[in-house]
C-alpha positions in Angstrom: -89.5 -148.0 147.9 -90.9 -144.2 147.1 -89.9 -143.2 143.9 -88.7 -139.8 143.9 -89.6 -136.9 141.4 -86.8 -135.0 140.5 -88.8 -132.2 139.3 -90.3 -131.4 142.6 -86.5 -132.4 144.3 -85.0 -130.0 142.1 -87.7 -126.9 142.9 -87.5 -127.8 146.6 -83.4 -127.5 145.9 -84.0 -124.0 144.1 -86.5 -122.5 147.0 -83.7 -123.6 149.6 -80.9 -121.7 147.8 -83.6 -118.9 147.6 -84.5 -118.8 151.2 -80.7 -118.4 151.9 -80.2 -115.2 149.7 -79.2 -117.5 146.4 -81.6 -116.1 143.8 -78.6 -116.8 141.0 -77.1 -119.9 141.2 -73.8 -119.8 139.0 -72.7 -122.6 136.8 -69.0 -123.1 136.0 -68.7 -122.7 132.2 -65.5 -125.4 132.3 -66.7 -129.2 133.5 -66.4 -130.1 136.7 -65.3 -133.9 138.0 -68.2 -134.8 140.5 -66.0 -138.3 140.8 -64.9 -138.1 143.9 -61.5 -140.4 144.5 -61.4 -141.4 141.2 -59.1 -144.1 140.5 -57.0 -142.4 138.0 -57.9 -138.6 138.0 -55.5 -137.5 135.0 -56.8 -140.3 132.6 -60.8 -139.0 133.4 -59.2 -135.4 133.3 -58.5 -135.6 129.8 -61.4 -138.5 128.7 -63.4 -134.7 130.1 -61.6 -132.4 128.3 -61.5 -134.6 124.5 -65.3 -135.2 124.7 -68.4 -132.8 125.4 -69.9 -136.0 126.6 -71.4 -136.2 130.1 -68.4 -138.1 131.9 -67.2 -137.9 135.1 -70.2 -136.2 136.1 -70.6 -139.0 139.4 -73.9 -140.0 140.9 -75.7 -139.8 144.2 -77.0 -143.0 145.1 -78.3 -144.5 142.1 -79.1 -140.9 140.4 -76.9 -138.0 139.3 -75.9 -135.2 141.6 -78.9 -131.8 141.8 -76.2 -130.1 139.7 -75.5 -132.3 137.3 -79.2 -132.5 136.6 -79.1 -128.5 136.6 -76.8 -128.4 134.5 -79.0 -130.4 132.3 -82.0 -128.9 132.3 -80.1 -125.8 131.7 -78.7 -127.1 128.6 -81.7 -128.3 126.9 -83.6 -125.5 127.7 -80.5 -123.2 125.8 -81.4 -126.0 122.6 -85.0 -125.1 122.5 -84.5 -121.3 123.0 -82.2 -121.7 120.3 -84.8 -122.9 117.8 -88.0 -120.9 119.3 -86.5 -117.5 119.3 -86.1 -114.7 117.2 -83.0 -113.0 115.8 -82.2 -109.8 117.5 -82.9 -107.4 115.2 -79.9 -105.7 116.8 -77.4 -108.0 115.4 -79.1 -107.7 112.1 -78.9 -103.9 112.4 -75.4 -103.5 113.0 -74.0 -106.1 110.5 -77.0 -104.2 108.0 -78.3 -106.9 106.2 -81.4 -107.0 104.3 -84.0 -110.0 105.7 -85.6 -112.3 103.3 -88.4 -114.5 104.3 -88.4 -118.4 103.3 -92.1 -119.9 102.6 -92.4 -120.8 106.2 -95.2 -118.6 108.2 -94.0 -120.0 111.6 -91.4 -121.7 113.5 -94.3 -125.1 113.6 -94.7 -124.6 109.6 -91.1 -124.7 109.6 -90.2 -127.7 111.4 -93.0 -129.4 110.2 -93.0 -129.0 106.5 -89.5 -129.2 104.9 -90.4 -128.0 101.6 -91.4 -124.2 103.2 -88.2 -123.5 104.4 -86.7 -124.4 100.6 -88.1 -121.4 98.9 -88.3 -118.1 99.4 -91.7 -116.0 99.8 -93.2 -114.3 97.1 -92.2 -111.3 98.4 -88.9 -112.0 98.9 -88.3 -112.9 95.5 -89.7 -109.7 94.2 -87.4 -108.0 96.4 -83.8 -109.5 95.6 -85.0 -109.9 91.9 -84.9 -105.8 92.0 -82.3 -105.2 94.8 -79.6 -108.4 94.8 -76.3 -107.7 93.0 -76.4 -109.6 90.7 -73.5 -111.7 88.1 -70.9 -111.5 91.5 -68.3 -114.4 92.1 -69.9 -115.2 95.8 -73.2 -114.4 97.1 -73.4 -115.2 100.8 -76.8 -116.2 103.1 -77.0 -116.3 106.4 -80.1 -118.0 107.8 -80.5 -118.6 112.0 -81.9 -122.4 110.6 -82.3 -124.5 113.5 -80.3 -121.7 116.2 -80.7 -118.5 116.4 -78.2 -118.5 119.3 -75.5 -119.9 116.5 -75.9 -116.6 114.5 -75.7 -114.7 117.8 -72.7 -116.0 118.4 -70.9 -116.8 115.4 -71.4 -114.4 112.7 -70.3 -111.1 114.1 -67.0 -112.1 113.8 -67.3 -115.0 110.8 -68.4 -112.5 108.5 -66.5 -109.6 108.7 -63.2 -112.2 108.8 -64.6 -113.7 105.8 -65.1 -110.6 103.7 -62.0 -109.5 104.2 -60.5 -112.8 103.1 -62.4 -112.5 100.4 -61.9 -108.8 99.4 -57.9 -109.4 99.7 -58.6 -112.1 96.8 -59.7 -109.9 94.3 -63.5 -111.8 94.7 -66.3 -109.9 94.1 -68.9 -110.2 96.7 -73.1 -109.6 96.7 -74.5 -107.9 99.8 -75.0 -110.8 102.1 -78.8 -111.1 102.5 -80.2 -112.6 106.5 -82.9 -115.2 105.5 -85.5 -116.3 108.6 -86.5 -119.7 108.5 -84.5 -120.5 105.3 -82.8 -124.2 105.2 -79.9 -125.3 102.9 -81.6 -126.1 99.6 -82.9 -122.1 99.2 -79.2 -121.2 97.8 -80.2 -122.4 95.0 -82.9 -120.0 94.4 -80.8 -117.5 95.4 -77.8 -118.7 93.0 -80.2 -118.4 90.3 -81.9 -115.0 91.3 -78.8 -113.2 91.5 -76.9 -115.4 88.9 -73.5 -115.4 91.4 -70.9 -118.3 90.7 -70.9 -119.8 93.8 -73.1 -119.3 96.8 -72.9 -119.7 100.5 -75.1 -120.5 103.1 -74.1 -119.7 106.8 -77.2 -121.5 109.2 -77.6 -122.6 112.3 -77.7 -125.9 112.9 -79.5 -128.2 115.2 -78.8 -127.9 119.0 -77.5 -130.2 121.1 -76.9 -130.8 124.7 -72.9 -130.2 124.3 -73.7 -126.6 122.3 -76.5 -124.9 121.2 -74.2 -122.3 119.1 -72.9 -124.3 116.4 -73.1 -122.8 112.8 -72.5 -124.7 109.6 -71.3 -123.0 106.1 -72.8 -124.4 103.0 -71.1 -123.9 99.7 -72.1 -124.9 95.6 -70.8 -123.9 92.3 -73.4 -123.0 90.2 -76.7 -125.1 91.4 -79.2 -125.9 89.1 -82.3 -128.4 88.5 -80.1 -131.3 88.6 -77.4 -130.2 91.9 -77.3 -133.3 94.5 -76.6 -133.3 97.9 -73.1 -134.4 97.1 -72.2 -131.1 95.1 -72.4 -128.7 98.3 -69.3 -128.5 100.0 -70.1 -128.2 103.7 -68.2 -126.8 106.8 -69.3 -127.6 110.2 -69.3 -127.4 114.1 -67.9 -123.5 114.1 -68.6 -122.1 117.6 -65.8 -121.5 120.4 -65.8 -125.0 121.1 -65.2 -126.3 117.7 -63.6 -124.2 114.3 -63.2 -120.4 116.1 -65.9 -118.3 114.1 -62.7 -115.9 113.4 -60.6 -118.7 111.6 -63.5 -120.3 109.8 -64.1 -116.6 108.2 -60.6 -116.8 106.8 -60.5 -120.3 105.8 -63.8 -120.0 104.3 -62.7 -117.1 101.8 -59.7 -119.6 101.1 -61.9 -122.5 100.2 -63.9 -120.1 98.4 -61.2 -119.1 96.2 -60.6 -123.1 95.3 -64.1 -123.6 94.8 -63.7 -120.4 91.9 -60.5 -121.9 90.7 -61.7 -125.5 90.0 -65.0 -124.4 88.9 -66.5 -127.4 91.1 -67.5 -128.3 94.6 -68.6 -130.6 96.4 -67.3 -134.6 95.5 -66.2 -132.8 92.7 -63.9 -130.3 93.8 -62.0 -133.2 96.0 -61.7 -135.5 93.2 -60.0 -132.2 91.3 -57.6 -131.6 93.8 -56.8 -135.4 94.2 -56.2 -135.2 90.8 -54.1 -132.3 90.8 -52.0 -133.2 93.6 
């Protein structure tokens, strides 16, 4: 038997739809059941609608259906736009952030070698050294990490919800700082540049298939040369599919506010609270 390329299936697919006067083809957002007669439809209705997992997606023949596999390739494809591209320097002019620069020349450098997106650049050290506030309760990063399109999405409505929440507690606040290329562990440069009590890092994490938008908050009392990977306090999966970038703003300002209270995060701050009930 012939085995049969989907590549060249699916381009034959897209010229047809072309030829007809299709030039967009339009995917629903919401998953669709390509079961057809399925045995029980309102048990794989919700089995769909509690996992992003490819369910219920049916098959023709021994292969999926042309727009399952679309749909596929269209996912992926948002994954590795969401690590390859750049920031637009519109969202980064409206929210008015200063950019930073981690040690990490290029997206490859950066991927490849850990270490470079742990510390900032030379330059970038001069530059918050003489223009961070400095000795504030919170200092607050935002880095696009492993997605850009997480940013994007995310943090014009995370962080003006989360200074709010923070400015109706009384906690003073450094100018949030946009870092490119910087990964969790550079807080703690930052912490100790700008001497804040606690600092938080909003990045992009890595894509997946299910979502390519989904942004994680870092948060640590005080790092220093001895802070562990069990001190950070972490938040994730905020996009609209997960934690609403809205509510994670607010809650974020109230976990902010324990973090300042206890004087402790991480395993730390959740063996306080046990403690104190």
């Amino acid at each position: 038997m012939k085995q049969i390329n989907m590549e060249d299936l699916v381009q034959r697919v897209i010229d047809e739809l072309s030829k007809k006067g299709h030039g967009v083809i339009h995917f629903p957002e919401q998953k669709q059941c390509g079961v057809k007669n399925p045995n029980n439809p309102e048990a794989l209705e919700l089995a769909m609608k509690r996992t992003p997992a490819r369910i219920g997606i049916g098959r023709a023949g021994t292969r999926m259906k042309t727009g399952s596999y679309l749909q596929f390739r269209i996912d992926q494809a948002a994954a590795r736009d969401a690590v390859m591209k750049t920031i637009s320097p519109e969202l980064i002019e409206s929210l008015q952030l200063p950019v930073l620069h981690s040690r990490a020349t290029s997206m490859e450098e950066y991927l490849m070698n850990l270490d470079s997106g742990r510390m900032l650049s030379d330059e970038s050290v001069r530059w918050l050294e003489q223009n961070g506030d400095k000795n504030k309760d919170v200092q607050i990063i935002i880095s696009d990490g492993l997605s850009t399109s997480a940013c994007e999405a995310t943090i014009p409505d995370l962080l003006p919800a989360l200074m709010q929440g923070l400015s109706m507690r009384n906690i003073s606040v450094g100018k949030p700082v946009f870092i490119h290329r910087g990964r969790v562990w550079i807080q703690d440069q930052v912490a100790s540049i700008v001497n804040c009590k606690v600092v938080i890092s909003l990045i992009g994490e890595r894509p997946g298939l299910a979502t390519a938008e989904s942004l994680s908050a870092y948060m640590i009392y005080k790092p220093d040369a001895n802070t562990v990977e069990s001190d950070r306090t972490v938040i994730s999966n905020i996009h609209k599919g997960g934690t609403l970038p809205i509510e994670a703003g607010a809650y974020l300002a109230e976990l902010l506010e324990e973090i300042l209270k206890y004087q402790a995060s991480g395993v730390k701050l959740s063996q306080l609270r046990a403690i104190n009930g």
